[in-house]
TORRODREN-571919 format. One line per 8 residues: number of its first residue (from 1); for each residue z, x, y of N, C-alpha, C. Coordinates in nm, 4 decimals, padded with zeros to 6 digits. Layout:
N
NUM) Z,X,Y,Z,X,Y,Z,X,Y ~ ... $
This chain:
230
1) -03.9421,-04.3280,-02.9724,-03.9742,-04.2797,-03.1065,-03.8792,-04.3459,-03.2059 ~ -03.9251,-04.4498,-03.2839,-03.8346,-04.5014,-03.3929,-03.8395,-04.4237,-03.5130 ~ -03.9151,-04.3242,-03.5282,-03.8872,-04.2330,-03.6217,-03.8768,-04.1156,-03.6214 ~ -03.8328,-03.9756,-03.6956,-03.8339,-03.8286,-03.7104,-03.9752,-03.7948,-03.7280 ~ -04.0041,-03.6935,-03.6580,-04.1196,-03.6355,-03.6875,-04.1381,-03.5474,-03.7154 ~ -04.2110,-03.4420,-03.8233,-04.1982,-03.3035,-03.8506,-04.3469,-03.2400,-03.8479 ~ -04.3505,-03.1404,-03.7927,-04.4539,-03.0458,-03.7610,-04.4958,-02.9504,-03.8397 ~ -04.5771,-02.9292,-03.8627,-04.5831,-02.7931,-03.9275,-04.6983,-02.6599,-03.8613 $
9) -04.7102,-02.5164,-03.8658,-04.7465,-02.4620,-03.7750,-04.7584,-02.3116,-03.8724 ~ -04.8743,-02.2849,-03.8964,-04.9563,-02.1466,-03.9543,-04.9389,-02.0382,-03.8260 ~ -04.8266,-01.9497,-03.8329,-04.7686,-01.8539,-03.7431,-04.8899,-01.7315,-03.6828 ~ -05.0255,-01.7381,-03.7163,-05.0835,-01.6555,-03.7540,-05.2033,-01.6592,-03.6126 ~ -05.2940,-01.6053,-03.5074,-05.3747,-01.6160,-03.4136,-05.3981,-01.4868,-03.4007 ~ -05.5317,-01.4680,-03.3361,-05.5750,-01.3683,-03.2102,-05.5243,-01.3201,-03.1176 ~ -05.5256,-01.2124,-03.0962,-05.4278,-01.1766,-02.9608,-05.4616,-01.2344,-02.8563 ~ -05.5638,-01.2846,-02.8372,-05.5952,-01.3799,-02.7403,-05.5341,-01.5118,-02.7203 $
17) -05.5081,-01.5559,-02.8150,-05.3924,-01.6664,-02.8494,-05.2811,-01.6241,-02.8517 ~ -05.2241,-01.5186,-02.9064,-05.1062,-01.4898,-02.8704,-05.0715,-01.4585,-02.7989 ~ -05.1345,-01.4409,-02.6754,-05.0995,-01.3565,-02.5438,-05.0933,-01.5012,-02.4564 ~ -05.1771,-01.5885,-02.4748,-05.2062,-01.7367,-02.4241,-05.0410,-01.8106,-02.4394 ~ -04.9904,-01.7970,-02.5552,-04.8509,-01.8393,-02.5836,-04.7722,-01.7265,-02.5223 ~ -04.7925,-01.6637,-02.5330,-04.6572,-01.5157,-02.4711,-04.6781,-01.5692,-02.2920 ~ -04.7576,-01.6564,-02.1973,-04.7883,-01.6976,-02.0887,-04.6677,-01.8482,-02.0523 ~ -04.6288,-01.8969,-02.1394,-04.5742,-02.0443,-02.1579,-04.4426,-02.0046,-02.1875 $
25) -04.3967,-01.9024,-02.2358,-04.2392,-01.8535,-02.2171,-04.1837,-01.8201,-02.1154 ~ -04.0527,-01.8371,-02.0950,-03.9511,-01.8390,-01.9658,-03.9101,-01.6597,-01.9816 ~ -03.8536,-01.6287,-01.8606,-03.8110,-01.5080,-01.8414,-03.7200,-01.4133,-01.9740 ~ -03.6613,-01.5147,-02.0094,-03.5314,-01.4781,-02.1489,-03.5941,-01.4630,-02.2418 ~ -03.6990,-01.5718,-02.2529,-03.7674,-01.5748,-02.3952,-03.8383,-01.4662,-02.3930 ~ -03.9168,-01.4013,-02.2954,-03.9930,-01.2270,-02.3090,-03.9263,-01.1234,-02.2908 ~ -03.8095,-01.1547,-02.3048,-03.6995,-01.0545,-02.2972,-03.6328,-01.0005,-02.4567 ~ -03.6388,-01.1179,-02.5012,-03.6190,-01.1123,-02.6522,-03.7166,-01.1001,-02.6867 $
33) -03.8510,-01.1250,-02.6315,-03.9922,-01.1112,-02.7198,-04.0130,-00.9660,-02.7275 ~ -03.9796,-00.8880,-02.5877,-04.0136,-00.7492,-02.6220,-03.8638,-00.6718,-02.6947 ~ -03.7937,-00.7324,-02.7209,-03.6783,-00.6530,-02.8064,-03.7289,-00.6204,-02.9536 ~ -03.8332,-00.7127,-02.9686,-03.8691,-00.7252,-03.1289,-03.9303,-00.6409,-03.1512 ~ -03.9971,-00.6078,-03.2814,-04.0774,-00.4683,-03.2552,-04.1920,-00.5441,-03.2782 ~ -04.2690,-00.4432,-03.2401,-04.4374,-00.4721,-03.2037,-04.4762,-00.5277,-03.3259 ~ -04.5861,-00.6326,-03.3216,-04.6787,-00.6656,-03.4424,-04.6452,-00.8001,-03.5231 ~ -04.6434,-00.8638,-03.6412,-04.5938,-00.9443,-03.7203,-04.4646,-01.0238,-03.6369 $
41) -04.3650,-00.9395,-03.6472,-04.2419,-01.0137,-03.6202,-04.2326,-01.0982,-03.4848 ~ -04.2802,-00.9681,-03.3387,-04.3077,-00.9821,-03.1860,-04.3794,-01.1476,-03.2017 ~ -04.4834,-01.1281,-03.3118,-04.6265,-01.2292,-03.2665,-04.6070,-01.3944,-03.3252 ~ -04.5134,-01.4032,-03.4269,-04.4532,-01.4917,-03.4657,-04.3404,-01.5933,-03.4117 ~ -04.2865,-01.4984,-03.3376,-04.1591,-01.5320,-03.2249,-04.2664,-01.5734,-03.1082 ~ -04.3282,-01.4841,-03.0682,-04.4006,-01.5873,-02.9505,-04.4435,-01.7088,-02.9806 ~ -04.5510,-01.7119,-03.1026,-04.6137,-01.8444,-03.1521,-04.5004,-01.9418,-03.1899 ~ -04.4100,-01.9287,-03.2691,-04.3251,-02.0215,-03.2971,-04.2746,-02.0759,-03.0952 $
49) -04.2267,-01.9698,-03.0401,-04.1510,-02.1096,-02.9491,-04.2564,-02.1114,-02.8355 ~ -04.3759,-02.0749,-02.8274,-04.5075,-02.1515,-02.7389,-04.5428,-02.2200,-02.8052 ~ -04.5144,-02.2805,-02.9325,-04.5647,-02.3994,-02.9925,-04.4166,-02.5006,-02.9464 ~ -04.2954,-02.4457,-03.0006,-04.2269,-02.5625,-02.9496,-04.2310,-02.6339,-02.7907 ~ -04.2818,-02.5405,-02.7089,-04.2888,-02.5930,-02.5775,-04.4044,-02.6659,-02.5638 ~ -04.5111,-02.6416,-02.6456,-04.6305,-02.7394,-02.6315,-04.5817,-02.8972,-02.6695 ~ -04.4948,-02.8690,-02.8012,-04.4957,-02.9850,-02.8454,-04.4176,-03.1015,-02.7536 ~ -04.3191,-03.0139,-02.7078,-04.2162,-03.0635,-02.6213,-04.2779,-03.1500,-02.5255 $
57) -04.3990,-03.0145,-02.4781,-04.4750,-03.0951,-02.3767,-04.5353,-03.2349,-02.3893 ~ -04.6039,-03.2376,-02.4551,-04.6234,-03.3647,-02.5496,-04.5881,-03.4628,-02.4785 ~ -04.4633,-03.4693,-02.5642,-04.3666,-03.5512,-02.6303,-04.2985,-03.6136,-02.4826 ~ -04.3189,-03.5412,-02.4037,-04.2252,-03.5489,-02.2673,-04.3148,-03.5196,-02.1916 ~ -04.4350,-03.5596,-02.1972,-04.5572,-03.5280,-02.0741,-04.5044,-03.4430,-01.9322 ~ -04.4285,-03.2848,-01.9711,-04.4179,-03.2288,-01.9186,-04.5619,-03.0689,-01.9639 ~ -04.5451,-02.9826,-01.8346,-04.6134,-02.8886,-01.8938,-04.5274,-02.7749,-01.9818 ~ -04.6029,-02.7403,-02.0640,-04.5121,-02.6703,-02.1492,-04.4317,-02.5181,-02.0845 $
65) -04.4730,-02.4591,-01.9857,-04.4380,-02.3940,-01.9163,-04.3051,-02.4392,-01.8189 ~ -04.2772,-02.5327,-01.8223,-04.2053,-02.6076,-01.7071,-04.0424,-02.6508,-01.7639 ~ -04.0379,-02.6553,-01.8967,-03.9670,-02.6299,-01.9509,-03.8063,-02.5645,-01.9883 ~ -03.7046,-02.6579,-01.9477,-03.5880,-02.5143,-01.9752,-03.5167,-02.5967,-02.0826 ~ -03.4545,-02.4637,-02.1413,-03.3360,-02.5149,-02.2234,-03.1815,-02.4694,-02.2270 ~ -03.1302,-02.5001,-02.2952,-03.0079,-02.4666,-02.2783,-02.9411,-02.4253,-02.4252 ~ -02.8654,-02.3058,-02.3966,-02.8208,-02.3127,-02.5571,-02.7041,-02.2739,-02.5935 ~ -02.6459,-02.3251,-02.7047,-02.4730,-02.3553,-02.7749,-02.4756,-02.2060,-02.7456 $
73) -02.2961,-02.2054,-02.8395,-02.2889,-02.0836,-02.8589,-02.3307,-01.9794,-02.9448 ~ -02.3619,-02.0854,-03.0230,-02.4789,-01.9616,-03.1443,-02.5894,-01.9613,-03.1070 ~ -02.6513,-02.0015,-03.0443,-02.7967,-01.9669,-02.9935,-02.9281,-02.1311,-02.9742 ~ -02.8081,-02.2215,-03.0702,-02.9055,-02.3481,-03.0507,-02.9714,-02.4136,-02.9447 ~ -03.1142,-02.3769,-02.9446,-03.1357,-02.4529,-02.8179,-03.1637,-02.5714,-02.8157 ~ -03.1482,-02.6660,-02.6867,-03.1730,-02.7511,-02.6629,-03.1934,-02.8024,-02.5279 ~ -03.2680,-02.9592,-02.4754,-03.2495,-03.0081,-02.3404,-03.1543,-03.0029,-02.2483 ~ -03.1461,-02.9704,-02.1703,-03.0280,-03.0240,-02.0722,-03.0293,-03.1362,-02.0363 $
81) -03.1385,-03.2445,-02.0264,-03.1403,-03.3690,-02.0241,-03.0963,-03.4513,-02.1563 ~ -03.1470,-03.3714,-02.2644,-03.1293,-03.4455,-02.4007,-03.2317,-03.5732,-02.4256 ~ -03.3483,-03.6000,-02.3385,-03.4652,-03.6722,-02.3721,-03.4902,-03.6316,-02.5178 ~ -03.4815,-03.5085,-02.5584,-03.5374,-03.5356,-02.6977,-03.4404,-03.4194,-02.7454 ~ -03.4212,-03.4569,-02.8737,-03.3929,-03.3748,-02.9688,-03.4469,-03.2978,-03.0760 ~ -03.4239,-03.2135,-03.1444,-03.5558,-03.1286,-03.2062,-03.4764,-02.9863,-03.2420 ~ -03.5231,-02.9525,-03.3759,-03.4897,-02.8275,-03.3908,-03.6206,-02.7623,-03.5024 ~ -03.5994,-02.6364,-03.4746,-03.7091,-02.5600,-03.5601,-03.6703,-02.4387,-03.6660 $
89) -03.7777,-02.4300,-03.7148,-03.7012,-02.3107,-03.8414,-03.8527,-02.1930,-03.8686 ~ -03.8938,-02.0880,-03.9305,-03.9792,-02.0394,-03.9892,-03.9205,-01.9237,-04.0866 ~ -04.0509,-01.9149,-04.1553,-04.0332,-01.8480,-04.2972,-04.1578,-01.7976,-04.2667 ~ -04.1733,-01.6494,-04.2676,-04.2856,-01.5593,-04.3060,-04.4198,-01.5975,-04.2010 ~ -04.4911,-01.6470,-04.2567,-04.6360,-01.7211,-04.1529,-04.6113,-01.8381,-04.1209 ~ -04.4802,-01.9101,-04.1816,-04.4644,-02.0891,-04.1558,-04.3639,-02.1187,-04.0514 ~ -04.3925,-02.2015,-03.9387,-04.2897,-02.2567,-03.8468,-04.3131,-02.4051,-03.8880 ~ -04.1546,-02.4587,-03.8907,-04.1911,-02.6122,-03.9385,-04.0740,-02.6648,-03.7810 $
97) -04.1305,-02.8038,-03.7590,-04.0661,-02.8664,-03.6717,-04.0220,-02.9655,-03.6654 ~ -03.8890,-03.0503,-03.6316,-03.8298,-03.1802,-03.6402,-03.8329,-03.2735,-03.5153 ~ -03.8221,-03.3489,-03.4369,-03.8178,-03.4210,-03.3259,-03.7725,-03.5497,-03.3529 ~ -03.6411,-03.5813,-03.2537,-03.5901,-03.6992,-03.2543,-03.5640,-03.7564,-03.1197 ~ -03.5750,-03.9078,-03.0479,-03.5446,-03.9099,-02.9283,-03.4034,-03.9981,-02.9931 ~ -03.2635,-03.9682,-03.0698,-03.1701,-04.0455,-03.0890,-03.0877,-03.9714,-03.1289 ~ -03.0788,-03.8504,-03.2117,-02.9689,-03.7979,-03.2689,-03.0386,-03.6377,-03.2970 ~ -02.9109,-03.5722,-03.3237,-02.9057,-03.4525,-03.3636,-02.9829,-03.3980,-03.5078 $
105) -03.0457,-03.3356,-03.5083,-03.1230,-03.2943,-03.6892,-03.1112,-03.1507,-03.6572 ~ -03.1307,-03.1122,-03.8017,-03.1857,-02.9725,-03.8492,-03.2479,-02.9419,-03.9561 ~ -03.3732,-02.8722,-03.9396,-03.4679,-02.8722,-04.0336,-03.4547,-02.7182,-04.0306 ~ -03.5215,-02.6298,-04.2148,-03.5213,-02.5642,-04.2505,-03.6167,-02.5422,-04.3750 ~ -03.6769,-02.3864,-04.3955,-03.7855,-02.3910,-04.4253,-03.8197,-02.2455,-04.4929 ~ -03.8303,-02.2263,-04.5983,-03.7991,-02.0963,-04.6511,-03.9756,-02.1195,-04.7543 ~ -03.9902,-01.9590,-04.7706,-04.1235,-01.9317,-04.8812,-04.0594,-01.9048,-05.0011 ~ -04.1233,-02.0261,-05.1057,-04.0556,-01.9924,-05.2561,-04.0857,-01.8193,-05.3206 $
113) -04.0047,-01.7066,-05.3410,-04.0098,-01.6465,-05.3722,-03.9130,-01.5407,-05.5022 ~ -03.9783,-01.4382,-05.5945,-03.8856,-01.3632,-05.6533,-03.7650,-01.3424,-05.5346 ~ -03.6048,-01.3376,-05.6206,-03.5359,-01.3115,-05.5733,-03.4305,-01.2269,-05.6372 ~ -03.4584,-01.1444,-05.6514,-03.3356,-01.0566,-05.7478,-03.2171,-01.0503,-05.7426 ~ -03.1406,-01.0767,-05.6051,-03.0067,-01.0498,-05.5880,-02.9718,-01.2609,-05.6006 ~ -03.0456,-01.3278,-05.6295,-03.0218,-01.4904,-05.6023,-02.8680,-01.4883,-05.6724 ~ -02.8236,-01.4381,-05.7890,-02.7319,-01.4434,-05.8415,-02.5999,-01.4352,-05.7746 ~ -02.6097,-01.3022,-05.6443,-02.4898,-01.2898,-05.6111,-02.5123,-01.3603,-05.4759 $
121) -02.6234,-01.4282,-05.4334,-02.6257,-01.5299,-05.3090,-02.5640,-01.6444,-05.3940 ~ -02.5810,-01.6949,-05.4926,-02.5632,-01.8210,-05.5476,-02.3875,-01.8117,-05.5027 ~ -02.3432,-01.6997,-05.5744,-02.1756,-01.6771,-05.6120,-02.1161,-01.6644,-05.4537 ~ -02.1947,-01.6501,-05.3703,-02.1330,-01.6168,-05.2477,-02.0991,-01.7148,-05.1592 ~ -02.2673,-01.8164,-05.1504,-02.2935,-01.9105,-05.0846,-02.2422,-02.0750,-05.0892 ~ -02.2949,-02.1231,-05.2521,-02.2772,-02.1891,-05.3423,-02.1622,-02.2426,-05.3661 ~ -02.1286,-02.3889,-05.3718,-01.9621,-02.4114,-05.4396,-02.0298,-02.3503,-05.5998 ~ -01.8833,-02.3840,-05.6456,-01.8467,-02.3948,-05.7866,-01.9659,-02.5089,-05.8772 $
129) -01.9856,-02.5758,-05.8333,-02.0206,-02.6989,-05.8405,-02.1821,-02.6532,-05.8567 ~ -02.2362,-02.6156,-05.7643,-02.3439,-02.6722,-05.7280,-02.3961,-02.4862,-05.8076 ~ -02.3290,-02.3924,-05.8236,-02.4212,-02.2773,-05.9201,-02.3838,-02.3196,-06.0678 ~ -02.3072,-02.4126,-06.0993,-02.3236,-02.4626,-06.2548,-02.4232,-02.5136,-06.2831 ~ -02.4450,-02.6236,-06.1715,-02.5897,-02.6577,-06.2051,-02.6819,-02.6428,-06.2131 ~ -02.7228,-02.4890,-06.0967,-02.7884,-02.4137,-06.1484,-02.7973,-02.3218,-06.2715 ~ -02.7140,-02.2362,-06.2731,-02.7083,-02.2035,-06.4400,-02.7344,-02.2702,-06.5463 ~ -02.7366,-02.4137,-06.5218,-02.7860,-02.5156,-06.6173,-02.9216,-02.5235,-06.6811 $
137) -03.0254,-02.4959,-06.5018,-03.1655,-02.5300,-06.5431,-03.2199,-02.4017,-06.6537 ~ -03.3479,-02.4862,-06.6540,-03.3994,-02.3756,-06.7478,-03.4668,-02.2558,-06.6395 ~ -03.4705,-02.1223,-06.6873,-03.5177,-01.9879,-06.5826,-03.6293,-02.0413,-06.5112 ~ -03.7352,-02.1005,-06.5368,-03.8935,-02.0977,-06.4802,-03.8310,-02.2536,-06.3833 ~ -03.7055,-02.2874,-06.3783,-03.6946,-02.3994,-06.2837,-03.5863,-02.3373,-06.1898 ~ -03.5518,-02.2530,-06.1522,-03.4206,-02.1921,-06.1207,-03.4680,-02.1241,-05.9701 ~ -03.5695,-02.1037,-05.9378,-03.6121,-02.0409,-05.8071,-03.6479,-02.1251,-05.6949 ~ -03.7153,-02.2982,-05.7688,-03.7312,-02.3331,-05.6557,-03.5728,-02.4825,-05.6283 $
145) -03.5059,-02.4632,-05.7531,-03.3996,-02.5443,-05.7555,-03.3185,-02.5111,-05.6471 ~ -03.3465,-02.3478,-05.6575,-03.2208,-02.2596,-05.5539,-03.2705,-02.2539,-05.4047 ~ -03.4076,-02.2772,-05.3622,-03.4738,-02.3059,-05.2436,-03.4402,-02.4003,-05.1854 ~ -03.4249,-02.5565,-05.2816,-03.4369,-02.6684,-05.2331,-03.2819,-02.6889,-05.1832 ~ -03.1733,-02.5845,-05.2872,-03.0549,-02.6164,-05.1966,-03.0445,-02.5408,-05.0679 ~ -03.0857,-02.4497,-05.0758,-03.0379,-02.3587,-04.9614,-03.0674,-02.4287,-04.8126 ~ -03.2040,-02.4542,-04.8147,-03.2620,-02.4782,-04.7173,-03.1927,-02.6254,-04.7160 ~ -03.1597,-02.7070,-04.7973,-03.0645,-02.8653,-04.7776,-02.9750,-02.8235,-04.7000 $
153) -02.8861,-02.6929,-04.7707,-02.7439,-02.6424,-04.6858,-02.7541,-02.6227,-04.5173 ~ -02.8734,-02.5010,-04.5490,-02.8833,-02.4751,-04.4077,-02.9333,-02.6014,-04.3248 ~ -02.9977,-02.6969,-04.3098,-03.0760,-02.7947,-04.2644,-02.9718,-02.8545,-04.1955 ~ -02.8840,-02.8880,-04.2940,-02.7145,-02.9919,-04.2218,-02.6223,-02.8898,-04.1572 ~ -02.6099,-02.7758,-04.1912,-02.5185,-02.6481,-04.0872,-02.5959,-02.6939,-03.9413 ~ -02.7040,-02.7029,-03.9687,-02.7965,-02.6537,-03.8138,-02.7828,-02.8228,-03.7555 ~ -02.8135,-02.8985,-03.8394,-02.7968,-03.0216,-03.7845,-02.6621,-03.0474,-03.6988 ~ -02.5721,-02.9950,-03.7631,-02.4317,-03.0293,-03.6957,-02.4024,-02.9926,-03.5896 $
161) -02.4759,-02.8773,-03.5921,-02.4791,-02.8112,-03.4357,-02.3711,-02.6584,-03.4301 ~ -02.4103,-02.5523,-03.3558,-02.3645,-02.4123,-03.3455,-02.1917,-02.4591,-03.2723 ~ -02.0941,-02.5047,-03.2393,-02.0167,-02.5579,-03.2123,-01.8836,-02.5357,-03.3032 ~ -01.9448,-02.5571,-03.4676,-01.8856,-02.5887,-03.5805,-01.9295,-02.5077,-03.6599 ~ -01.8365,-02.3742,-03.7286,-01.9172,-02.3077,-03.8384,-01.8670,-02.3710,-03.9673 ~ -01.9950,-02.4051,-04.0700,-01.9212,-02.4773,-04.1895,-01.9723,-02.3610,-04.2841 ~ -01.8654,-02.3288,-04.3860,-01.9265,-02.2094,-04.4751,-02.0255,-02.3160,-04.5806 ~ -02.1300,-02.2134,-04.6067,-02.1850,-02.3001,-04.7060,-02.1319,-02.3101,-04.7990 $
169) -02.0767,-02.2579,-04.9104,-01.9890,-02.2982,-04.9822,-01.8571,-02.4086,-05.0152 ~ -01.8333,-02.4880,-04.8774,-01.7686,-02.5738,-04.8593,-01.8318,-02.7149,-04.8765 ~ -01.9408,-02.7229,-04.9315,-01.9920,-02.8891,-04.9615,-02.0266,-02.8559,-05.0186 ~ -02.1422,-02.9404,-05.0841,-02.2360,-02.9760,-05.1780,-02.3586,-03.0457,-05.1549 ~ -02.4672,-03.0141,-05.2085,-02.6006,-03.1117,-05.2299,-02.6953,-03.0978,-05.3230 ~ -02.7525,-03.2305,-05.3447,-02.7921,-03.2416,-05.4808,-02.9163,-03.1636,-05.4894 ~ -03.0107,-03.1101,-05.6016,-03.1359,-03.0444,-05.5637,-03.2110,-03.0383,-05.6945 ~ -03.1379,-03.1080,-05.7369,-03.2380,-03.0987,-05.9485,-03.3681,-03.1534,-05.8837 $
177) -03.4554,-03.1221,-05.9711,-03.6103,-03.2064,-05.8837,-03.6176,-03.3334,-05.8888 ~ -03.5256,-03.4209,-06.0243,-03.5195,-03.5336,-06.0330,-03.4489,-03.6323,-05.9614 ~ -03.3679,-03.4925,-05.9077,-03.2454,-03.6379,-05.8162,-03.3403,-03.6611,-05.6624 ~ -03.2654,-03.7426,-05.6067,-03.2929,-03.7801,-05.4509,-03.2063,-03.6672,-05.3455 ~ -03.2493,-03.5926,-05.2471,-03.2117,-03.5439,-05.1508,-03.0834,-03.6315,-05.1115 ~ -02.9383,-03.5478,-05.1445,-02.8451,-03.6323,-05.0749,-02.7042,-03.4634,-05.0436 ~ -02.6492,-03.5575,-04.9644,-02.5205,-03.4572,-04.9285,-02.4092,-03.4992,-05.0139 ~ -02.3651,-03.4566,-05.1468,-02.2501,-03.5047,-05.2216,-02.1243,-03.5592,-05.1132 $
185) -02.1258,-03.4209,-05.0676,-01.9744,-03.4707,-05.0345,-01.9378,-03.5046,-04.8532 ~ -02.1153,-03.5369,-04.8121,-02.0974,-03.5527,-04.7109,-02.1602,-03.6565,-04.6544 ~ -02.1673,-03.7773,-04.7353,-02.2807,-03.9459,-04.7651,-02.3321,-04.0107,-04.5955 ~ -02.2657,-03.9545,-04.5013,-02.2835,-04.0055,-04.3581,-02.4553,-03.9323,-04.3267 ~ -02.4808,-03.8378,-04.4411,-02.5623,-03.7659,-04.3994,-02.6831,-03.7359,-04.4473 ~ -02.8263,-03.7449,-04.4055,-02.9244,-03.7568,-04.5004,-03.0000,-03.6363,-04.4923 ~ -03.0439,-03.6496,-04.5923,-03.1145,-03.5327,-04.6633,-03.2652,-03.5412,-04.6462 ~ -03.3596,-03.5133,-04.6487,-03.5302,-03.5468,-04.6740,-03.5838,-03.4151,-04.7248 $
193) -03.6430,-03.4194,-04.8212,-03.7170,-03.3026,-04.9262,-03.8496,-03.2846,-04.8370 ~ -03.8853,-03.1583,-04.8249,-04.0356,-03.1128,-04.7349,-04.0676,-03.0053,-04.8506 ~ -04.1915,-03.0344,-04.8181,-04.3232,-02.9545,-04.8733,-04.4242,-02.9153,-04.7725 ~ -04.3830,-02.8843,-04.6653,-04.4836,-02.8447,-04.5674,-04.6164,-02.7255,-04.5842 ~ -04.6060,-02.6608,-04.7083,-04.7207,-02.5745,-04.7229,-04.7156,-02.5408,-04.8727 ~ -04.8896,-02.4761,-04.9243,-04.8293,-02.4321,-05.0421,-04.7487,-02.3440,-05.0544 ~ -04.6367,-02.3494,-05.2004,-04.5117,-02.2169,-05.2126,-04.4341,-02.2177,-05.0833 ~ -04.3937,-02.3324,-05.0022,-04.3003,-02.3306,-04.8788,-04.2235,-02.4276,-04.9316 $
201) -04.0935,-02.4276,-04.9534,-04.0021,-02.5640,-04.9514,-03.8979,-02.5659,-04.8268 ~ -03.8826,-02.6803,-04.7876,-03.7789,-02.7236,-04.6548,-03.7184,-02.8435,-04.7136 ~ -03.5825,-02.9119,-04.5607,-03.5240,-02.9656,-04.5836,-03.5175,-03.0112,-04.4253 ~ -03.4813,-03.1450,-04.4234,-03.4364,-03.2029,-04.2706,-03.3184,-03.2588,-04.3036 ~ -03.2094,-03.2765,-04.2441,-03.0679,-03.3217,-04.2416,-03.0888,-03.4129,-04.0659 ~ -02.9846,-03.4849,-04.0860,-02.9586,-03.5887,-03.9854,-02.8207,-03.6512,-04.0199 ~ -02.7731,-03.7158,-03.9067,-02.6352,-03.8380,-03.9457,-02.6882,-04.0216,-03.8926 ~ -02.6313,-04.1033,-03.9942,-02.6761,-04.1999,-03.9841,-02.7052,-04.2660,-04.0297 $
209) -02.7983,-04.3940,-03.9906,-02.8972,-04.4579,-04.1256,-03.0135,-04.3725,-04.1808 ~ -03.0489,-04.4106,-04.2976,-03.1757,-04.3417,-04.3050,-03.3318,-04.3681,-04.2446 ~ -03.3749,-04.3022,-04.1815,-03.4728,-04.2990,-04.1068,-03.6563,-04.2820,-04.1822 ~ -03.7347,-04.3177,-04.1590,-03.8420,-04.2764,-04.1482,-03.8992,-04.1412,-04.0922 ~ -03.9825,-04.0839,-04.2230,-03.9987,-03.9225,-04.1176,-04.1467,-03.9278,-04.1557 ~ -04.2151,-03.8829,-04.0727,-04.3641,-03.8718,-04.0454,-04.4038,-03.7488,-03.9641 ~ -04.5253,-03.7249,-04.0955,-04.5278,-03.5827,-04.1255,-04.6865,-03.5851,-03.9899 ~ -04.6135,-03.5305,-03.8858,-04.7392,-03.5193,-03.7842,-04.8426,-03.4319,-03.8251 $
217) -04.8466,-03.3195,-03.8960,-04.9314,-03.2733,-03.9828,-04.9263,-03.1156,-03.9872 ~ -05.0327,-03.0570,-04.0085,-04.9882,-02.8822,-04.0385,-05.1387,-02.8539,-03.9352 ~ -05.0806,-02.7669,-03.8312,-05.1636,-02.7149,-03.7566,-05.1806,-02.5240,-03.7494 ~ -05.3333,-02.4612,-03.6529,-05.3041,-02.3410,-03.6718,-05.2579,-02.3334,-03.4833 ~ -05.2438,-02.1790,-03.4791,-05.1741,-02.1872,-03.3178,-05.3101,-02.2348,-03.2120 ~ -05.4316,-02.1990,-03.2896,-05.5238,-02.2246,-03.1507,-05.5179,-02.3599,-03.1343 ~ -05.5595,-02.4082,-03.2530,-05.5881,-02.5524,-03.2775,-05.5135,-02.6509,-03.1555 ~ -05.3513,-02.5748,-03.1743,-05.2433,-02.6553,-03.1139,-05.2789,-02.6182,-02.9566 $
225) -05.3103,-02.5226,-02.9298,-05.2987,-02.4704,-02.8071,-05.4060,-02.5443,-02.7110 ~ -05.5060,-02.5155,-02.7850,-05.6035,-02.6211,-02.7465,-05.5904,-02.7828,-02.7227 ~ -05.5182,-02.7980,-02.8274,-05.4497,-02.9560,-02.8090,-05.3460,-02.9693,-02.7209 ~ -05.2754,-02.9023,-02.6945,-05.1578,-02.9033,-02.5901,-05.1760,-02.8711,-02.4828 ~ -05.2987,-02.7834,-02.4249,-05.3208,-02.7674,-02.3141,-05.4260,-02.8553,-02.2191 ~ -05.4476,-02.9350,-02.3151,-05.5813,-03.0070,-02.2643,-05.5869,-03.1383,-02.1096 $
């Protein structure tokens, strides 16, 4: 794979499909599946990581069932072989996905929404730096300015890997709509702006040169299931 690839994935099926994915999880993973509570939350957690194992499958002409991973100390999972790399994120009905066979990424993925308390996330999260500039924009630009950083922030935390806690407040990145996706104070490191759905904004982080990312496309769970099992 000479390039990043990102996925995208409508959290939403039949219990018939969701029960089809709740079949392709490992012992741990239905262990945490039934911790969740019933309904929305339970059915989302299944679909999100029976889709990552499909894709996996894929990608690694393994069956998606067959599958193990291994994970940091915060919870990141990953290969034990390290054939591929890949991390995932969701927001509400949206799971978005990254895949690399070369380096470490993290992608992230939030639903643009009212936020009432954004003020004291900004002051908490935020350098100095980077809520001036928000306070700068004008109000009707200020919700998705504050999306596009967050999810930048989080994108490169996750990229770096659970190993290393970096407060968010300790860097910077750019997010006016006009500038280019970059890490101020951290240039080894790239940024890529996502739009994976309507009212969804994300972010992919990586270290390196800058890469090519190709948007494999936006699927629903049957669709995939059907495609992955075939």
């Amino acid at each position: 794979m000479t390039a990043l690839q990102v996925w995208s994935l409508h959290l939403a099926a039949p219990d018939e499909v969701v029960d089809a994915y709740a079949s392709l999880l490992s012992e741990d993973e239905r262990e945490r599946r039934h911790r969740l509570i019933e309904g929305p939350v339970r059915d989302r957690f299944t679909l999100a990581r029976g889709a990552l194992r499909i894709l996996l499958g894929r990608y690694l002409a393994r069956e998606p069932a067959s599958i193990e991973f291994v994970y940091g100390r915060r919870g990141k999972p990953a290969l034990a072989d390290q054939l591929m790399h890949f991390n995932l994120a969701h927001s509400e009905e949206l799971a978005v996905y990254a895949f690399s066979s070369d380096r470490e990424l993290g992608i992230d993925v939030e639903r643009v929404r009212d936020l009432p308390e954004m003020k004291q996330i900004v002051r908490r999260f935020f350098s100095r730096e980077e809520a001036d500039v928000l306070e700068s924009l004008a109000e009707d630009d200020r919700a998705c300015a504050f999306y596009r950083a967050w999810t930048r922030k989080e994108a490169y935390v996750k990229a770096v890997g659970d190993g290393l806690h970096i407060p968010l407040n300790s860097f910077c990145v750019s997010f006016r709509a006009e500038e280019p996706p970059r890490l101020v104070t951290a240039p080894a490191w790239q940024l890529h702006h996502l739009e994976p759905a309507a009212g969804y904004l994300g972010a992919l982080a990586y270290c390196g040169t800058r890469m090519q990312v190709i948007d494999a496309g936006a699927f629903d769970c049957a669709e995939l299931l059907k495609g992955g099992l075939s």
